[in-house]
N, C-alpha and C positions, 0 to 999 in steps of 0.2 A: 405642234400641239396648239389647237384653239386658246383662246378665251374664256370660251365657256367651257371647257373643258377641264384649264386648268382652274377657274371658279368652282366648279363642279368640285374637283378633289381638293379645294379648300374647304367647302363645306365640311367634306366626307372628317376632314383632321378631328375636331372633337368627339365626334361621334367616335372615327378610330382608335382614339387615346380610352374611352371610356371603354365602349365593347373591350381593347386589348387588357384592361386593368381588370375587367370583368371574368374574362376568360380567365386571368393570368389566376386570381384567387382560387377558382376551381382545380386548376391542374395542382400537379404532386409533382416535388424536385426529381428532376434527370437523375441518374445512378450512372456512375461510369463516364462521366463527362470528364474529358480530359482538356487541360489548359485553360485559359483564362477565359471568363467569361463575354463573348464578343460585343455587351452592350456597355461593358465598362469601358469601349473607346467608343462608342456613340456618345455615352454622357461628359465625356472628355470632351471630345470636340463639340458637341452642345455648349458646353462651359467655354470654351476657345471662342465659338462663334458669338457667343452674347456679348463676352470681352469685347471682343472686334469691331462691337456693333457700336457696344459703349465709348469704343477708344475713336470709331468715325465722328460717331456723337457729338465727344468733346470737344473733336478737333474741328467740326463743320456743322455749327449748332442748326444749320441751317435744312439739313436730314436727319433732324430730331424726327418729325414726322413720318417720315417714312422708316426707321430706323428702329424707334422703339418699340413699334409691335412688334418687328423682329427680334430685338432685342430680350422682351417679354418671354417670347413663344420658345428660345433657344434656351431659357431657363427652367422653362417647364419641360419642355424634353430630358432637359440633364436631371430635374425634381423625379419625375416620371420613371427614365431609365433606370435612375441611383436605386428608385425604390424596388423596381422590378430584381435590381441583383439583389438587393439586399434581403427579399423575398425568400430566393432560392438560397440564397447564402447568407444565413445571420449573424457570419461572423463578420462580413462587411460592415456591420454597422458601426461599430467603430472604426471604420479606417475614415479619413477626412480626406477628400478628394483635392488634390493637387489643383492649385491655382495654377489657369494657362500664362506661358508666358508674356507679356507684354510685344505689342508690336514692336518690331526694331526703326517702323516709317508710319510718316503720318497716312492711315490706313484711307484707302479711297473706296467711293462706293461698287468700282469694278474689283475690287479687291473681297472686300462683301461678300460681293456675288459667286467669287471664286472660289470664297470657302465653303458656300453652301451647295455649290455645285461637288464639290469632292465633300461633301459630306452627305449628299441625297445619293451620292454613287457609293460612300462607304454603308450606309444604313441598307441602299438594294440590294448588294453585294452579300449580305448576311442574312436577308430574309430567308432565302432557299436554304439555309441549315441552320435556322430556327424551329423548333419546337409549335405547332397550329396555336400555343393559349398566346406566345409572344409575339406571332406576326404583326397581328393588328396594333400595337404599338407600334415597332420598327415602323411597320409600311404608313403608319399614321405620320412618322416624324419625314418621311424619307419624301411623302406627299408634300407636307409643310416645303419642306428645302425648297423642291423642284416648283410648288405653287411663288415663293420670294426671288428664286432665283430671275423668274419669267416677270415679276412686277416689278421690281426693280430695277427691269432693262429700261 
């Protein structure tokens, strides 16, 4: 994938997050939807990945710069997501989402990358049995990933 290509679908992310929030108000809750709702481990590991970011952060102040945006952007995904479920399901609103665990190593910046890579393949992996008002969120966060995981290299 170019450069300008993967710039190109950075661009596209807020716009994505907006349209999919846009949409998401319009539609009506699923009926029949069985098992857990699949954006509640997007916003999990959104929240995992910010941790990570923060815990690089700490430990190698020196990828603050490159780190934070990241770290920003994996917040608002998990902001975003939480809200999309809690959308369709208002009894979510009171649950209090689980703090990720702590790294067990001082995290590196290939380590980063590795969790945004399995997190832009967990986010594609659900688009195709989402719902047309939630795409455009997923596929907005799923762009973000795949957009960090490539500048980061």
């Amino acid at each position: 994938m170019s450069r300008r290509r993967l710039l190109g679908l950075a661009l596209l992310v807020p716009t994505g997050l907006a349209l999919g929030g846009t949409l998401s108000a319009c539609s009506t809750p699923a009926t029949g939807d069985v098992g857990p709702d699949p954006l509640i481990a997007l916003a999990d590991q959104a929240r995992a990945d910010a941790a990570l970011a923060a815990t690089a952060i700490a430990a190698t102040p020196a990828l603050a710069a490159r780190l934070e945006p990241l770290r920003a952007a994996r917040a608002e995904h998990a902001a975003a997501l939480d809200a999309e479920v809690i959308r369709l399901d208002r009894a979510r609103a009171s649950a209090v989402p689980a703090a990720p665990p702590a790294p067990a190593s001082r995290p590196t910046l290939a380590a980063v990358r590795n969790a945004l890579a399995a997190s832009a393949r967990g986010a594609e992996g659900v688009i195709g049995t989402l719902p047309v008002d939630r795409v455009g969120l997923v596929a907005s966060v799923a762009a973000c990933c795949t957009t960090y995981v490539a500048v980061l290299e």
